[in-house]
C-alpha positions in Angstrom: 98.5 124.5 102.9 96.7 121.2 101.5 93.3 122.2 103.8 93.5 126.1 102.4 93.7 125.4 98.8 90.8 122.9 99.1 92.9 119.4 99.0 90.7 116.7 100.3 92.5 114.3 103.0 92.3 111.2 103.6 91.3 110.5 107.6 93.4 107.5 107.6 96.5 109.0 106.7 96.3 112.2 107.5 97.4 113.2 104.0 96.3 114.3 100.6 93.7 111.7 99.2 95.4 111.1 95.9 94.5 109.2 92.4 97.1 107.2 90.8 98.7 110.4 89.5 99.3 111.4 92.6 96.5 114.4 91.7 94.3 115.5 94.8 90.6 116.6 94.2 92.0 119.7 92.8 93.1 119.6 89.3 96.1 120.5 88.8 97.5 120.4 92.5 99.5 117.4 93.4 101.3 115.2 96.1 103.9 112.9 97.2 106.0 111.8 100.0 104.9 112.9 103.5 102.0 115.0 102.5 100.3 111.8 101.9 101.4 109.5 104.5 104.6 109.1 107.4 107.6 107.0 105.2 109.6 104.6 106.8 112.6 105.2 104.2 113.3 108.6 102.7 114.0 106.4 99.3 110.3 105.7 99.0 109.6 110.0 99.2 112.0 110.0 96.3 110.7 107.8 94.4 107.0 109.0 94.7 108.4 112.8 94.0 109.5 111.3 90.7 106.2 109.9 89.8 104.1 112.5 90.5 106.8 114.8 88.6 106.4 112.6 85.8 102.5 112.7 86.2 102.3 116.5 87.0 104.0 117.0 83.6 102.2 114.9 81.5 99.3 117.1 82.7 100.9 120.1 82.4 101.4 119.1 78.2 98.0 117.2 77.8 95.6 119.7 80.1 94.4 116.7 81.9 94.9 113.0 82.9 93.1 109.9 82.9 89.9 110.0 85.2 90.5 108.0 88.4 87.1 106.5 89.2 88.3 103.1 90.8 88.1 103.5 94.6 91.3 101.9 96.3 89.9 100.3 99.9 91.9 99.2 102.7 90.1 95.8 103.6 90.8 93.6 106.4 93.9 94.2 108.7 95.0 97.2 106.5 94.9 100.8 108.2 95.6 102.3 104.7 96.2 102.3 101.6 98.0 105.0 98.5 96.8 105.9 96.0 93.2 105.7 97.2 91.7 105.9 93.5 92.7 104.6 90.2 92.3 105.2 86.7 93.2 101.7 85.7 94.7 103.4 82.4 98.1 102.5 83.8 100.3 100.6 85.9 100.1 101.6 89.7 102.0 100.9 93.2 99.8 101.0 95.7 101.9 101.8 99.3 100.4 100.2 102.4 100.8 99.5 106.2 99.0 96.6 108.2 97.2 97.4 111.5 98.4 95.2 113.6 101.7 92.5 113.2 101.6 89.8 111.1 103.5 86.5 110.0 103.2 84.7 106.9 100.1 87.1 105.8 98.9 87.3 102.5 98.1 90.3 100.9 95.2 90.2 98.4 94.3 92.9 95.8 90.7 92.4 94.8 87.5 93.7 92.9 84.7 91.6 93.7 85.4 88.1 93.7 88.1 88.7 91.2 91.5 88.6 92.4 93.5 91.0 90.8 96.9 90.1 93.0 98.2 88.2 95.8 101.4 88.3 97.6 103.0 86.8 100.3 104.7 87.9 103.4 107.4 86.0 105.7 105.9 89.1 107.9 104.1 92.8 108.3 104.3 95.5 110.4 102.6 98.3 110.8 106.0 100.6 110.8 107.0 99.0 107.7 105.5 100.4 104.3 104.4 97.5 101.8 104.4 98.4 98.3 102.6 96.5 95.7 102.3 96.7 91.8 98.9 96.2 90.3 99.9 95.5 86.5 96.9 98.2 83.9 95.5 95.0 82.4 94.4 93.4 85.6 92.3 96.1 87.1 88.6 96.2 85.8 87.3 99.9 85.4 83.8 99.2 86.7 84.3 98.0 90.6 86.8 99.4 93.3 89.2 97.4 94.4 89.7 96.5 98.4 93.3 95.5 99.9 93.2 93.0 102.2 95.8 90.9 104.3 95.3 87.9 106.0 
Protein backbone atom coordinates (compact mmCIF):
# COMPACT_ATOMS: atom_id res chain seq x y z
CA UNK A 1 0.00 0.00 0.00
CA UNK A 2 2.89 2.49 1.14
CA UNK A 3 4.80 1.69 -2.53
CA UNK A 4 1.23 2.33 -4.50
CA UNK A 5 0.37 5.61 -3.03
CA UNK A 6 3.94 6.89 -3.66
CA UNK A 7 5.47 6.53 0.14
CA UNK A 8 9.09 6.62 -0.11
CA UNK A 9 11.01 3.78 2.04
CA UNK A 10 13.70 3.68 3.73
CA UNK A 11 16.18 0.62 2.41
CA UNK A 12 17.33 0.17 5.84
CA UNK A 13 14.29 -0.57 7.36
CA UNK A 14 12.18 -1.65 5.01
CA UNK A 15 9.59 0.93 6.04
CA UNK A 16 8.09 4.28 5.50
CA UNK A 17 10.95 7.06 5.56
CA UNK A 18 9.28 9.34 7.96
CA UNK A 19 9.98 13.09 9.51
CA UNK A 20 9.49 13.67 13.04
CA UNK A 21 5.70 13.76 12.52
CA UNK A 22 5.81 10.59 11.48
CA UNK A 23 4.71 12.25 7.82
CA UNK A 24 6.12 10.20 4.70
CA UNK A 25 7.03 12.13 1.44
CA UNK A 26 3.39 12.44 0.88
CA UNK A 27 1.64 15.14 2.61
CA UNK A 28 -0.87 14.18 4.43
CA UNK A 29 -0.15 10.24 4.57
CA UNK A 30 1.43 9.03 7.69
CA UNK A 31 3.08 6.05 9.71
CA UNK A 32 3.90 4.31 12.73
CA UNK A 33 4.61 1.07 14.26
CA UNK A 34 5.63 -1.73 11.91
CA UNK A 35 5.19 0.08 8.64
CA UNK A 36 8.33 1.80 9.65
CA UNK A 37 10.40 -0.75 11.23
CA UNK A 38 10.07 -4.62 13.07
CA UNK A 39 9.28 -3.62 17.14
CA UNK A 40 10.57 -5.65 19.74
CA UNK A 41 7.68 -4.66 22.19
CA UNK A 42 4.08 -4.04 20.99
CA UNK A 43 4.14 -1.04 23.71
CA UNK A 44 6.56 0.87 21.51
CA UNK A 45 3.79 0.46 18.28
CA UNK A 46 1.43 2.06 20.73
CA UNK A 47 3.15 4.61 21.67
CA UNK A 48 4.30 5.76 18.17
CA UNK A 49 0.39 5.30 16.96
CA UNK A 50 -0.25 7.99 19.54
CA UNK A 51 2.25 10.32 18.19
CA UNK A 52 1.58 10.31 14.90
CA UNK A 53 -2.28 10.55 15.83
CA UNK A 54 -1.34 13.51 17.73
CA UNK A 55 0.79 14.84 14.66
CA UNK A 56 -1.79 13.67 11.93
CA UNK A 57 -4.23 15.96 13.72
CA UNK A 58 -2.48 18.87 14.27
CA UNK A 59 -2.15 18.76 10.52
CA UNK A 60 -5.37 17.99 9.81
CA UNK A 61 -6.41 21.57 11.90
CA UNK A 62 -3.27 23.64 10.67
CA UNK A 63 -3.05 22.28 6.76
CA UNK A 64 0.44 21.52 7.31
CA UNK A 65 3.46 20.93 9.78
CA UNK A 66 6.75 22.06 10.38
CA UNK A 67 9.21 21.33 7.46
CA UNK A 68 11.57 18.51 8.25
CA UNK A 69 14.77 19.46 6.55
CA UNK A 70 17.40 17.90 9.15
CA UNK A 71 18.58 14.57 7.80
CA UNK A 72 18.64 11.90 10.71
CA UNK A 73 21.92 9.48 9.80
CA UNK A 74 22.74 6.22 11.18
CA UNK A 75 26.68 6.61 11.82
CA UNK A 76 28.94 4.10 12.98
CA UNK A 77 27.61 0.64 14.30
CA UNK A 78 23.99 1.77 13.76
CA UNK A 79 21.89 -0.16 11.05
CA UNK A 80 19.09 2.50 11.46
CA UNK A 81 17.65 5.01 12.76
CA UNK A 82 13.49 6.68 13.10
CA UNK A 83 12.56 9.27 12.28
CA UNK A 84 15.06 9.78 9.43
CA UNK A 85 14.39 13.68 9.24
CA UNK A 86 13.63 16.41 11.64
CA UNK A 87 12.11 19.60 11.86
CA UNK A 88 13.95 20.66 14.94
CA UNK A 89 10.65 22.69 15.81
CA UNK A 90 10.00 20.14 18.57
CA UNK A 91 11.08 17.53 20.79
CA UNK A 92 11.83 14.11 19.05
CA UNK A 93 12.63 10.21 20.01
CA UNK A 94 14.58 8.93 17.65
CA UNK A 95 14.18 4.74 17.74
CA UNK A 96 17.33 2.78 16.87
CA UNK A 97 18.98 -0.71 16.62
CA UNK A 98 22.94 -1.31 16.68
CA UNK A 99 24.45 -3.67 14.05
CA UNK A 100 26.30 -5.74 15.73
CA UNK A 101 26.37 -6.50 19.96
CA UNK A 102 27.72 -4.18 22.17
CA UNK A 103 28.91 -3.57 25.89
CA UNK A 104 29.31 -0.44 27.56
CA UNK A 105 28.70 1.56 24.09
CA UNK A 106 28.04 4.99 23.94
CA UNK A 107 25.56 6.41 21.84
CA UNK A 108 26.32 9.85 20.41
CA UNK A 109 23.76 12.23 18.70
CA UNK A 110 25.69 14.72 16.74
CA UNK A 111 25.71 17.56 14.03
CA UNK A 112 29.13 18.31 13.07
CA UNK A 113 31.44 18.43 15.86
CA UNK A 114 28.64 19.51 18.04
CA UNK A 115 27.28 16.97 20.25
CA UNK A 116 23.83 17.28 20.57
CA UNK A 117 23.46 14.01 23.16
CA UNK A 118 25.23 11.14 24.56
CA UNK A 119 24.15 8.18 26.43
CA UNK A 120 25.37 5.28 27.79
CA UNK A 121 24.77 1.68 27.53
CA UNK A 122 25.62 -1.36 30.16
CA UNK A 123 24.87 -3.05 26.53
CA UNK A 124 23.16 -3.13 22.78
CA UNK A 125 21.73 -5.49 20.68
CA UNK A 126 20.61 -5.44 17.51
CA UNK A 127 17.06 -7.14 18.61
CA UNK A 128 16.59 -4.61 21.17
CA UNK A 129 15.12 -1.10 19.96
CA UNK A 130 17.01 1.97 21.72
CA UNK A 131 15.05 4.99 22.00
CA UNK A 132 16.52 8.34 22.59
CA UNK A 133 15.10 11.90 23.19
CA UNK A 134 16.81 14.73 21.44
CA UNK A 135 15.46 17.80 23.61
CA UNK A 136 14.01 21.06 20.31
CA UNK A 137 16.63 23.39 21.71
CA UNK A 138 19.64 21.23 21.14
CA UNK A 139 19.21 20.47 17.48
CA UNK A 140 20.63 23.14 15.07
CA UNK A 141 18.35 23.57 11.85
CA UNK A 142 21.26 23.97 9.42
CA UNK A 143 23.30 20.43 9.51
CA UNK A 144 21.89 16.79 9.78
CA UNK A 145 22.55 15.04 12.47
CA UNK A 146 24.38 11.39 12.41
CA UNK A 147 23.74 8.59 15.32
CA UNK A 148 26.57 6.87 16.23
CA UNK A 149 27.58 4.17 18.93
CA UNK A 150 30.75 3.31 20.03
Amino acid sequence: LSLMAGVELDRRTRGAYVDDSFQTNCPGIFAAGNVLHVHDLVDYVSLEAEEMANAATAYILAGKLPEANIAVLPGDNVGYVVPQKVSGARDVQISLRVRKPLRNCVISVTQGDYTVVTRKFHKAVPSEMIKIKIPADRIKPDENIEVKAV
